[in-house]
TITORTOR-988770 format. One record per atom (N, C-alpha, C, CB): residue in one letter; x, y, z; residue number from 1. Coordinates in nm, 3 decimals, decimal comma. Last residue first. Glycine has a CB too. Example, Ala and Ser with C-alpha at 12.3 -4.5 7.8 and 13.67 -1.06 7.14 Angstrom:
2
r:xx:yy:zz:k
S:1,285:-0,225:0,708:2
S:1,367:-0,106:0,714:2
S:1,290:0,003:0,787:2
S:1,408:-0,060:0,572:2
A:1,319:-0,569:0,780:1
A:1,230:-0,450:0,780:1
A:1,320:-0,330:0,780:1
A:1,131:-0,447:0,905:1
END
This chain:
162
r:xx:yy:zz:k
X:-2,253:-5,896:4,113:162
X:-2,336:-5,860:3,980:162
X:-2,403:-5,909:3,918:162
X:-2,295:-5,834:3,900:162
X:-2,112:-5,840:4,390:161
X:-2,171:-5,914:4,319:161
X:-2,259:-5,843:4,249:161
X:-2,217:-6,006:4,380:161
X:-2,033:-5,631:4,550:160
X:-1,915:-5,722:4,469:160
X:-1,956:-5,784:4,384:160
X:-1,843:-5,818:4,532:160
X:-2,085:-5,330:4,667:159
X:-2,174:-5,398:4,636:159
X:-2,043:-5,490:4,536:159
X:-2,318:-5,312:4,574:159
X:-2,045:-5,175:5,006:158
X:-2,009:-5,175:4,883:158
X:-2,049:-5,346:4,782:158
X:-1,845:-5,133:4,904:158
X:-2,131:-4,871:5,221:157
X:-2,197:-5,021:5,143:157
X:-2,155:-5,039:5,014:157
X:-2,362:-5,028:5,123:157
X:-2,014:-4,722:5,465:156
X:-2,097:-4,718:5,317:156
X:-2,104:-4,839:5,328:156
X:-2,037:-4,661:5,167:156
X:-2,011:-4,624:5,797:155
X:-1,972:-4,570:5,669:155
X:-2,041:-4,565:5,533:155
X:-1,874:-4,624:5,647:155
X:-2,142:-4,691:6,069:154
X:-2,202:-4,681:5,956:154
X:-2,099:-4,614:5,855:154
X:-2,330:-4,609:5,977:154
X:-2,001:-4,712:6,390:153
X:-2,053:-4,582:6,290:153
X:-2,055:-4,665:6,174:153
X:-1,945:-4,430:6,270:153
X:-2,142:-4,995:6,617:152
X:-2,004:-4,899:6,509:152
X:-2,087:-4,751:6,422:152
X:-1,926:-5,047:6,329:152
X:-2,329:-5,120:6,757:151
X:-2,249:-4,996:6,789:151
X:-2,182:-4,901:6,714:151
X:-2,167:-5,024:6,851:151
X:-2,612:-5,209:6,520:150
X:-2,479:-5,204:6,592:150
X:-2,397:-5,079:6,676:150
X:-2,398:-5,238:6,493:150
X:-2,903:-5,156:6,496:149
X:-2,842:-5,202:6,642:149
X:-2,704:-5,173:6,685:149
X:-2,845:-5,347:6,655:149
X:-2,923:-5,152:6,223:148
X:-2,967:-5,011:6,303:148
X:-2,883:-5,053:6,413:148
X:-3,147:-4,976:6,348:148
X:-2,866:-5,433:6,139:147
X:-2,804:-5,354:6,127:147
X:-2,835:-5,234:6,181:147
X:-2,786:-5,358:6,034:147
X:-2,950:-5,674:6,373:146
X:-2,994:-5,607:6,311:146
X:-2,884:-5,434:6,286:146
X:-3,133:-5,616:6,377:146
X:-2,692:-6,003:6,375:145
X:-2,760:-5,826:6,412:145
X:-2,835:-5,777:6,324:145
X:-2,657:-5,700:6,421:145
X:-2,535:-6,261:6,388:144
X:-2,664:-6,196:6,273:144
X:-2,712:-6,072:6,418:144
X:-2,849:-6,368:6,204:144
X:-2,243:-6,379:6,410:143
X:-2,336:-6,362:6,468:143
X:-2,439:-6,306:6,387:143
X:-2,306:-6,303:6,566:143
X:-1,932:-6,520:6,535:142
X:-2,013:-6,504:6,468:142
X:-2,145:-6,482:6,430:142
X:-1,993:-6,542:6,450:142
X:-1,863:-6,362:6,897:141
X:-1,805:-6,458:6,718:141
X:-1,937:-6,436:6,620:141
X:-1,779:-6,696:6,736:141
X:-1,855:-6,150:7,075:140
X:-1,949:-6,260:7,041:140
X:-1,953:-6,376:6,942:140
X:-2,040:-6,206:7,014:140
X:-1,662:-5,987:7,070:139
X:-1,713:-6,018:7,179:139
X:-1,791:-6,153:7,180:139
X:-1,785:-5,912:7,214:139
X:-1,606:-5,921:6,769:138
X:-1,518:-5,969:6,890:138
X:-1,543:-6,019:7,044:138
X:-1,449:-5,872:6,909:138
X:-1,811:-6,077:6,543:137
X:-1,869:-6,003:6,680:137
X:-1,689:-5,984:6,763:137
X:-2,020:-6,142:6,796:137
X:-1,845:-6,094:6,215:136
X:-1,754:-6,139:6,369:136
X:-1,725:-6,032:6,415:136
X:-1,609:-6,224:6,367:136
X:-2,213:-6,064:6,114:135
X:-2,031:-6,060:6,109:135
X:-2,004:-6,094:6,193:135
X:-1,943:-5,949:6,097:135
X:-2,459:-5,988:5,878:134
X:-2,340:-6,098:5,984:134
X:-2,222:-6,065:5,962:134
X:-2,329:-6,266:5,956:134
X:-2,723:-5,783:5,933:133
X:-2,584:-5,801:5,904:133
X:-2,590:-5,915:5,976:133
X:-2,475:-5,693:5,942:133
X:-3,056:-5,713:5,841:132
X:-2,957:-5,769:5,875:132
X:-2,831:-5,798:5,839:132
X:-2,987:-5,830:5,890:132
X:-3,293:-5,566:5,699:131
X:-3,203:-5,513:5,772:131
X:-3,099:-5,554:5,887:131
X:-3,262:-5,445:5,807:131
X:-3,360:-5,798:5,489:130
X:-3,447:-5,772:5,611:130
X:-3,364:-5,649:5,717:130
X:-3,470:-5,936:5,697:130
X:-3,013:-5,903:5,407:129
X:-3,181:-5,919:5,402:129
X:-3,221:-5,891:5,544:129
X:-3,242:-6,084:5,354:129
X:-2,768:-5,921:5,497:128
X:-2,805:-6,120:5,489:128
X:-2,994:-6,061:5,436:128
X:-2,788:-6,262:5,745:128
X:-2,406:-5,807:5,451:127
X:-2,578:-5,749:5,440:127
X:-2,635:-5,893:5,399:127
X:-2,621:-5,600:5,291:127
X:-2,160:-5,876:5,642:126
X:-2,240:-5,913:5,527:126
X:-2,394:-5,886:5,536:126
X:-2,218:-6,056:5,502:126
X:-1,925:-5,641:5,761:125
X:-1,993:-5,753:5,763:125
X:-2,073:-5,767:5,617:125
X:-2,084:-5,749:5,890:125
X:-1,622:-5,463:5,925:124
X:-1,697:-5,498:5,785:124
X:-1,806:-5,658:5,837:124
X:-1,540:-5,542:5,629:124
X:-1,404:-5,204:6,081:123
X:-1,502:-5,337:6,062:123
X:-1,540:-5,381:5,912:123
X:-1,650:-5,307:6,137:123
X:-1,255:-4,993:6,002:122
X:-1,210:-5,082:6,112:122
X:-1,314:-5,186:6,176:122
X:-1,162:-4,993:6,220:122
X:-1,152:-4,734:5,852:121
X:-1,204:-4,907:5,869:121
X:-1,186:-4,980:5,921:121
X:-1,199:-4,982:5,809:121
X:-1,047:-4,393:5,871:120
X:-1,067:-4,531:5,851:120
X:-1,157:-4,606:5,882:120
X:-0,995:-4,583:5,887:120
X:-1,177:-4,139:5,873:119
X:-1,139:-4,171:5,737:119
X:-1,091:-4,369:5,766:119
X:-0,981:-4,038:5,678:119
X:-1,399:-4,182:6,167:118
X:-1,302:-4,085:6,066:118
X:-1,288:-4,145:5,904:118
X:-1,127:-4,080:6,140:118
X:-1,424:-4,504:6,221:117
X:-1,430:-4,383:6,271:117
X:-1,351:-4,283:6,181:117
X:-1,385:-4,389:6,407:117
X:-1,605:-4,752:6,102:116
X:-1,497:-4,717:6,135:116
X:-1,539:-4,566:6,194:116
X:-1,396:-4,733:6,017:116
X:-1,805:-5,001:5,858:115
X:-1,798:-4,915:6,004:115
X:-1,661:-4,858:6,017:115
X:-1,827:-5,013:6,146:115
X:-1,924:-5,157:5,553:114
X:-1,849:-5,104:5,663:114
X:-1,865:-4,989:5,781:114
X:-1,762:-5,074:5,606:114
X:-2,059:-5,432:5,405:113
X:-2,103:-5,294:5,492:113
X:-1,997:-5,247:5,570:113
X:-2,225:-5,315:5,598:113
X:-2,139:-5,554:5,124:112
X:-2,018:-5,568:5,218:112
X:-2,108:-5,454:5,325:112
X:-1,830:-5,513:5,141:112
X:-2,397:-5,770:4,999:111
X:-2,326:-5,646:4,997:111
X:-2,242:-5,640:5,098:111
X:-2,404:-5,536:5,001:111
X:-2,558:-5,993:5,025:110
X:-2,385:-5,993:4,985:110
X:-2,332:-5,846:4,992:110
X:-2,349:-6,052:4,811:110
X:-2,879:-5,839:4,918:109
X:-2,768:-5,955:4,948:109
X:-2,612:-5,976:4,932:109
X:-2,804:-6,047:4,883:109
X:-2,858:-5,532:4,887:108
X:-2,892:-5,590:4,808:108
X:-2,782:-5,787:4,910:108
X:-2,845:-5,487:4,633:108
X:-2,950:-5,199:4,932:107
X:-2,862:-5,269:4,948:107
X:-2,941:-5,402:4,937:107
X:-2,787:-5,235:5,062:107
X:-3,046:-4,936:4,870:106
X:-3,040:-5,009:4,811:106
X:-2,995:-5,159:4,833:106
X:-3,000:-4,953:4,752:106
X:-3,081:-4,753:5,112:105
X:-3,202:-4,840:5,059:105
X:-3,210:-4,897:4,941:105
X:-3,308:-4,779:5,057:105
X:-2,755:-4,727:5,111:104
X:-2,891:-4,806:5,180:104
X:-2,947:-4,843:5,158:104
X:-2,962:-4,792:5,228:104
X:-2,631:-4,727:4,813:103
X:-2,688:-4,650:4,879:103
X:-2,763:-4,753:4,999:103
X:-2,774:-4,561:4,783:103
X:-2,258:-4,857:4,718:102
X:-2,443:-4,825:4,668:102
X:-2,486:-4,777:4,818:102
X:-2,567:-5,007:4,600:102
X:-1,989:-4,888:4,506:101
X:-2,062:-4,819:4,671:101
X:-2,172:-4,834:4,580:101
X:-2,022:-4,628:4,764:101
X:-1,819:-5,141:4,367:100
X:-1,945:-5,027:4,348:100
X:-1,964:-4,988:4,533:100
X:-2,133:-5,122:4,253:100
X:-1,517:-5,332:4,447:99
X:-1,639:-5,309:4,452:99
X:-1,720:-5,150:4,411:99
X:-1,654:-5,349:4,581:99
X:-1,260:-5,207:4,706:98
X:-1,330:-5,285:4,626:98
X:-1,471:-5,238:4,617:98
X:-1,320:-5,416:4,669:98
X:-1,240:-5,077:4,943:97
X:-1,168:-4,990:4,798:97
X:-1,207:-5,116:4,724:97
X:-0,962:-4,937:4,789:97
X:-1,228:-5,245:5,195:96
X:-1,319:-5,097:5,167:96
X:-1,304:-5,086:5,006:96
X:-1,241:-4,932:5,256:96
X:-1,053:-5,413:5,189:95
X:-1,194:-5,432:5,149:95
X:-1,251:-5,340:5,092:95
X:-1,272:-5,458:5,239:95
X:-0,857:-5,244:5,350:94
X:-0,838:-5,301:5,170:94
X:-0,927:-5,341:5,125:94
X:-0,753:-5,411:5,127:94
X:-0,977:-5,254:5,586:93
X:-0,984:-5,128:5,532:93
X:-0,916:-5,153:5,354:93
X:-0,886:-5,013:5,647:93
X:-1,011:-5,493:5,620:92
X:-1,103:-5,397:5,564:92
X:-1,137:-5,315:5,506:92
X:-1,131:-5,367:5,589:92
X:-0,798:-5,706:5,522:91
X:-0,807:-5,647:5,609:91
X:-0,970:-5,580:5,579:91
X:-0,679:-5,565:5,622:91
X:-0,663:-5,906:5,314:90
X:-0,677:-5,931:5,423:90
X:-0,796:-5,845:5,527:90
X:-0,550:-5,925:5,454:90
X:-0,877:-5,884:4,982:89
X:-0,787:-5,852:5,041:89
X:-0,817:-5,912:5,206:89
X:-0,771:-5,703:5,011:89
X:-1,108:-6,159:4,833:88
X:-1,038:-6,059:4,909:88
X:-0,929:-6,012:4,999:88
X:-1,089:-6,038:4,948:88
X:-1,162:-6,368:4,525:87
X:-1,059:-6,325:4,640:87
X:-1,067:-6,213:4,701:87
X:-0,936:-6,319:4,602:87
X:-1,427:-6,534:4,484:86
X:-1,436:-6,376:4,489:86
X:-1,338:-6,415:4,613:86
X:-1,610:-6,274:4,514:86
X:-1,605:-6,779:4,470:85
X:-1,481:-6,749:4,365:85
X:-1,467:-6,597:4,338:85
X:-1,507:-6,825:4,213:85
X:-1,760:-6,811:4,636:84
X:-1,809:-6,815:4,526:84
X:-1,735:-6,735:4,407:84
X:-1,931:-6,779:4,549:84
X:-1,597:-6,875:4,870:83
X:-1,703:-6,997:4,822:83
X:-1,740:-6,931:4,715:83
X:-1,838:-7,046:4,920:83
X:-1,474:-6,619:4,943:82
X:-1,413:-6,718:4,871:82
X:-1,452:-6,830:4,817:82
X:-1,341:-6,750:4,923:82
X:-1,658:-6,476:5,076:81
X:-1,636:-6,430:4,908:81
X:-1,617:-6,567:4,809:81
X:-1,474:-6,323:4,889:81
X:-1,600:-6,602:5,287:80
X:-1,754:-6,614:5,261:80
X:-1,779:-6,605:5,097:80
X:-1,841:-6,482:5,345:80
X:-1,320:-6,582:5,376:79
X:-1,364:-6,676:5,393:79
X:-1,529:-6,725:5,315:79
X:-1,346:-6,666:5,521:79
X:-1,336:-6,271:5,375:78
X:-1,268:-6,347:5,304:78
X:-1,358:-6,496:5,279:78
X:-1,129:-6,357:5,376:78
X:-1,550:-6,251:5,582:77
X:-1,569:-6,178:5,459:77
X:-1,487:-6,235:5,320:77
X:-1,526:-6,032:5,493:77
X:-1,383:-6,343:5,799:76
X:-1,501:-6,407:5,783:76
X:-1,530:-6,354:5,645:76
X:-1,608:-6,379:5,896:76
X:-1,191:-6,170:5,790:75
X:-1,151:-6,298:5,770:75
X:-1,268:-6,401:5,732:75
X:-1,083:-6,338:5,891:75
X:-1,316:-5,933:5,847:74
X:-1,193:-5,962:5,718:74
X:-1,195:-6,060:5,711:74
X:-1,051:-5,932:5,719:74
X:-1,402:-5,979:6,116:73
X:-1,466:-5,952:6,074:73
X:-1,409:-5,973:5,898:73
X:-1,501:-5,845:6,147:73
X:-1,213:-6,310:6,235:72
X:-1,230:-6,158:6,246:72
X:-1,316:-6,150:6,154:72
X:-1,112:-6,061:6,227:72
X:-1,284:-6,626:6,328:71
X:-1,270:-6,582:6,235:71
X:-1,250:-6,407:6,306:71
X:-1,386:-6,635:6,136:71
X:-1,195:-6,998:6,373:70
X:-1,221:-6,871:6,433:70
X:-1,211:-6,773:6,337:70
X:-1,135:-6,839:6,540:70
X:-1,105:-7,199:6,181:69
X:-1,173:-7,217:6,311:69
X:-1,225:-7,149:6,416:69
X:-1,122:-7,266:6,360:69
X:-0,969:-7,106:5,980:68
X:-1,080:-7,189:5,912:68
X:-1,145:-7,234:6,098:68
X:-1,000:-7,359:5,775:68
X:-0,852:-6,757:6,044:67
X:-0,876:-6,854:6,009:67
X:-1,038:-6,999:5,987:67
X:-0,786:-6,860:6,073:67
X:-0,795:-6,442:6,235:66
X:-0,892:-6,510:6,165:66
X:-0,797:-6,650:6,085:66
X:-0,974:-6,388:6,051:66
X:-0,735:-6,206:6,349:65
X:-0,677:-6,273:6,183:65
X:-0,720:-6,391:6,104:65
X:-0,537:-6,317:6,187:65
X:-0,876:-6,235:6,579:64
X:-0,758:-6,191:6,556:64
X:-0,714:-6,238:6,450:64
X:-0,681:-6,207:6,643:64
X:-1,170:-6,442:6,636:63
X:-0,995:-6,431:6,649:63
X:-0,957:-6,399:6,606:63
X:-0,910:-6,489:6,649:63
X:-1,428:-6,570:6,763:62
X:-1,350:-6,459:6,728:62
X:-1,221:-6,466:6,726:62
X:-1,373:-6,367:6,796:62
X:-1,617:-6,928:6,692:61
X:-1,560:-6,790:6,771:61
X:-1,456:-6,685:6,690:61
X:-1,471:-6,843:6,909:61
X:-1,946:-6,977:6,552:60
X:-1,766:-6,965:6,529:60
X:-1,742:-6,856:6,588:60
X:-1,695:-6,952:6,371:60
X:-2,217:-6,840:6,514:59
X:-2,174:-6,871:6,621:59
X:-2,017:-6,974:6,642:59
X:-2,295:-6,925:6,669:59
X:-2,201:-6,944:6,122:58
X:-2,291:-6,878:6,261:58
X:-2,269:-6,910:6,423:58
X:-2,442:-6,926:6,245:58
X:-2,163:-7,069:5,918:57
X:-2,016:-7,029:6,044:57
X:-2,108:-6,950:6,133:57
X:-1,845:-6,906:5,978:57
X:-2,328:-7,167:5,782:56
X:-2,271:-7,220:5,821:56
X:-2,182:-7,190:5,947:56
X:-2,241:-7,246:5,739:56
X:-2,457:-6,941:5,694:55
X:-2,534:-6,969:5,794:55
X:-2,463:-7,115:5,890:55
X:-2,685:-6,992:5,721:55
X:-2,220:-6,764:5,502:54
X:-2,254:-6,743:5,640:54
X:-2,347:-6,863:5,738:54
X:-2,332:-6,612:5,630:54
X:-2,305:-7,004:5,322:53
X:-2,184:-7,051:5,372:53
X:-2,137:-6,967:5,539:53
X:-2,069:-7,018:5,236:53
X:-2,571:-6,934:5,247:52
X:-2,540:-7,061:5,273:52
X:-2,382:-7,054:5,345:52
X:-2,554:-7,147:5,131:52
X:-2,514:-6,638:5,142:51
X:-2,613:-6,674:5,274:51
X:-2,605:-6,805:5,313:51
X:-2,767:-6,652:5,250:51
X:-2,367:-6,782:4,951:50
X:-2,317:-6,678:5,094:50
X:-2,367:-6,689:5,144:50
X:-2,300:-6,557:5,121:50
X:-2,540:-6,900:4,782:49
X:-2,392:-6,966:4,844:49
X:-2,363:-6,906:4,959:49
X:-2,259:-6,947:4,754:49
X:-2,706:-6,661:4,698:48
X:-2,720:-6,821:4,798:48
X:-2,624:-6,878:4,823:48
X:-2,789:-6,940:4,749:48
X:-2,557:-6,552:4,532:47
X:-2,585:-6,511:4,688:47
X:-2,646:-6,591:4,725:47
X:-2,650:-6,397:4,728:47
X:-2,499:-6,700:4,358:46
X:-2,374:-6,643:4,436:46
X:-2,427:-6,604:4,571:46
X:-2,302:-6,508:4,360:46
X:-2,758:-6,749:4,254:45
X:-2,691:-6,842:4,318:45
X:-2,514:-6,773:4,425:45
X:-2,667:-6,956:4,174:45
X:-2,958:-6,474:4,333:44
X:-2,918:-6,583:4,251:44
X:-2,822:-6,640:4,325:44
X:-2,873:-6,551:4,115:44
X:-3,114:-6,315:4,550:43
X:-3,126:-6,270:4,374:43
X:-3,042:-6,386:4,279:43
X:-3,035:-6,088:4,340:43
X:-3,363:-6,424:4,756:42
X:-3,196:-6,440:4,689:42
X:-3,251:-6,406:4,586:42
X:-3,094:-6,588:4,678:42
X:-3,517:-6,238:4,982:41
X:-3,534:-6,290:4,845:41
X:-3,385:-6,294:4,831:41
X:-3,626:-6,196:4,729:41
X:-3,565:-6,369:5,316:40
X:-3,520:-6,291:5,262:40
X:-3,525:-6,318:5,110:40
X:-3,413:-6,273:5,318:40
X:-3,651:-6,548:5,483:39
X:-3,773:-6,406:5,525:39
X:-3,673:-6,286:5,412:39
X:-3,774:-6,334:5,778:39
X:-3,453:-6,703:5,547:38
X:-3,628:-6,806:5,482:38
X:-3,649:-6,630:5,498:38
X:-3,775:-6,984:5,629:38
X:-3,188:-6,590:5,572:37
X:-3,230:-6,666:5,474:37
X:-3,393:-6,694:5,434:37
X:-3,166:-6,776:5,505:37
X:-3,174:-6,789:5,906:36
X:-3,076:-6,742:5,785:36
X:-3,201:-6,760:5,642:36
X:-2,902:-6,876:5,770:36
X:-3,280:-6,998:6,084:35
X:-3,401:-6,890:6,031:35
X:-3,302:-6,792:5,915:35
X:-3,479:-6,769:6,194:35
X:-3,108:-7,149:6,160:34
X:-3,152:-7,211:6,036:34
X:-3,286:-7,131:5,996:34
X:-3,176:-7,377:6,057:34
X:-2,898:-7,041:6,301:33
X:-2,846:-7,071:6,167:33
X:-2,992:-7,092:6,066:33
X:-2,740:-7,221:6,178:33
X:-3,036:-6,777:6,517:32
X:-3,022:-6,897:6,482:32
X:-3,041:-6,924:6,341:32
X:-3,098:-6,966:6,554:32
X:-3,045:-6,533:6,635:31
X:-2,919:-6,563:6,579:31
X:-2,947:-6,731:6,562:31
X:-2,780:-6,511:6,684:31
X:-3,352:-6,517:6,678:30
X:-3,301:-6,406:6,629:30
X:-3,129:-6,428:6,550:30
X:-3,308:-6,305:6,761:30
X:-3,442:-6,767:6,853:29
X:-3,438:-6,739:6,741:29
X:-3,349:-6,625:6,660:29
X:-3,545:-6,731:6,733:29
X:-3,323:-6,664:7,102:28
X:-3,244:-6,803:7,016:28
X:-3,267:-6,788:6,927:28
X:-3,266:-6,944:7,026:28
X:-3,510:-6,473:7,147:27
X:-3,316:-6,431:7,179:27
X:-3,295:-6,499:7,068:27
X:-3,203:-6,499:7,340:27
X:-3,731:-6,652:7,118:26
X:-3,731:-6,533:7,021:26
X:-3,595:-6,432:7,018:26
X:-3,860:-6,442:7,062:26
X:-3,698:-6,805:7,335:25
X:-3,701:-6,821:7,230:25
X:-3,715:-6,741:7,139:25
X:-3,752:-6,879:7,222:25
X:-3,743:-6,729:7,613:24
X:-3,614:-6,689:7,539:24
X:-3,590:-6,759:7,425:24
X:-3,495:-6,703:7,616:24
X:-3,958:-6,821:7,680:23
X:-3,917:-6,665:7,689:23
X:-3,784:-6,614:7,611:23
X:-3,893:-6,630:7,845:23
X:-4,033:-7,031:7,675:22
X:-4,059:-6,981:7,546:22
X:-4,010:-6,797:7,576:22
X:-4,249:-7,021:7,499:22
X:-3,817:-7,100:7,927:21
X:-3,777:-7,147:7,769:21
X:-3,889:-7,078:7,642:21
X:-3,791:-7,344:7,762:21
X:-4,002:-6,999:8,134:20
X:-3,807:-6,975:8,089:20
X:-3,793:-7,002:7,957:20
X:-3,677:-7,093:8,168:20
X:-4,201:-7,120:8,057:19
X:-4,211:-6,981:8,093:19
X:-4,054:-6,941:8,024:19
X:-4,238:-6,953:8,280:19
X:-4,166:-7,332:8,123:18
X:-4,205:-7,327:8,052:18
X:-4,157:-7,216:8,003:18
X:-4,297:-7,353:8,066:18
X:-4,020:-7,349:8,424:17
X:-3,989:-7,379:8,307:17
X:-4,026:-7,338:8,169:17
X:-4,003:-7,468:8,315:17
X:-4,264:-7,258:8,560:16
X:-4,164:-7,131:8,522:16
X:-4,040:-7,161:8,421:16
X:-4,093:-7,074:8,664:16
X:-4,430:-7,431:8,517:15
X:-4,501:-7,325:8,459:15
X:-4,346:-7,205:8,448:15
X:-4,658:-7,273:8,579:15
X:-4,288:-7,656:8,657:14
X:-4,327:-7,669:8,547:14
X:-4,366:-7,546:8,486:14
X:-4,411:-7,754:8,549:14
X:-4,333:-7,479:8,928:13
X:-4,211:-7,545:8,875:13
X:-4,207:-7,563:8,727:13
X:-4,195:-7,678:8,937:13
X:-4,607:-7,534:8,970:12
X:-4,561:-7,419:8,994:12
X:-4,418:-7,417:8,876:12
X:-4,532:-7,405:9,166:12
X:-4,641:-7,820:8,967:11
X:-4,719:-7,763:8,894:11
X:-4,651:-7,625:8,840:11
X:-4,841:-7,751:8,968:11
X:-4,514:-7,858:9,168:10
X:-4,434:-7,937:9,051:10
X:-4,519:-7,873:8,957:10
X:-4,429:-8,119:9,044:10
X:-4,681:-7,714:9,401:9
X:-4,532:-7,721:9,389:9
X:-4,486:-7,760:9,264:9
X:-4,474:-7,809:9,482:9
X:-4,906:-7,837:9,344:8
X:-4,905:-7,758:9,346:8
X:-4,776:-7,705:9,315:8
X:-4,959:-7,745:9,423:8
X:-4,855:-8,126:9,446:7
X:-4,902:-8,082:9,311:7
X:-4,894:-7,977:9,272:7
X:-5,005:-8,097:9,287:7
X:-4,764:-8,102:9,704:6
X:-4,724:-8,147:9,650:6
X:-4,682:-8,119:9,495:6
X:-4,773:-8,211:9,685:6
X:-5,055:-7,980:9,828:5
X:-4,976:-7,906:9,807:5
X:-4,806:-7,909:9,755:5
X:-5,000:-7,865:9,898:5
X:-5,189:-8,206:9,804:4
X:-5,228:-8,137:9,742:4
X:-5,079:-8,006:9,733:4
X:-5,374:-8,113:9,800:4
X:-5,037:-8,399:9,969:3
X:-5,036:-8,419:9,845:3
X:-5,054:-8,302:9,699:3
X:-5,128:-8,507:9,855:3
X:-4,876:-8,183:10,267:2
X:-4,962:-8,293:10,160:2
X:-4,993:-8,301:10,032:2
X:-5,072:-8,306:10,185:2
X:-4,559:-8,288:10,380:1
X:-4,628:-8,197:10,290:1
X:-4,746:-8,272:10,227:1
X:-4,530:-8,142:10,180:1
END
């Protein structure tokens, strides 16, 4: 092969590298720990703790009741309250019944958000700013969505912090 067409080749190669990786930088960005937070206003320290202690467990896998190494959607919510000295119930649907409801276009850092079908609950995450949730993904563990995106039905929004 001659030289020229050598160059050409590694040239080629190099460009779809490139290519590959700034292409999917704006995927990486979108759930990455350390864009948490900079494009959102904290109203005070409780909710900086959360947005601090979510950006910690960002991409922790999924599990069924959750604990300090995997989490469910309850468990992660537990787990997030609990850094700023706010016990919650196990589940969601006991989540649910805590707290002020507030409106959408109110919603405010830390706010809870729930999903379900009918009269029950059968998710919950953390409103993070900018029309973003985190929660545990079962499919995906821990994760930042844009809240319009998710699959679940939308119930309410209940607000813990004051």
């Amino acid at each position: 092969m001659p030289l020229q067409t050598m160059d050409r080749c590694v040239y080629f190669l190099i460009c779809l590298l490139t290519i590959g990786v700034v292409g999917c930088s704006s995927f990486v960005q979108f759930s990455s720990k350390s864009e948490i937070g900079k494009s959102v206003k904290v109203y005070d320290n409780k909710q900086s703790k959360i947005v601090e202690e979510l950006q910690s467990l960002l991409g922790m896998p999924y599990c069924f009741g959750g604990n300090y190494q995997c989490f469910d959607c309850s468990g992660l919510t537990q787990k997030v309250y609990a850094s700023v000295g706010i016990k919650l119930p196990r589940t969601a649907q006991e989540q649910s019944k805590l707290g002020k409801q507030v409106a959408v276009n109110e919603l405010k850092i830390g706010d809870l958000l729930f999903f379900g079908n009918g009269s029950e609950i059968s998710h919950v995450g953390v409103y993070v700013g900018d029309g973003e949730v985190i929660h545990s993904s079962s499919s995906r563990g821990v994760v930042r969505d844009k809240f319009n995106n998710l699959p679940m039905r939308f119930k309410f929004a209940k607000r813990l912090l004051e």
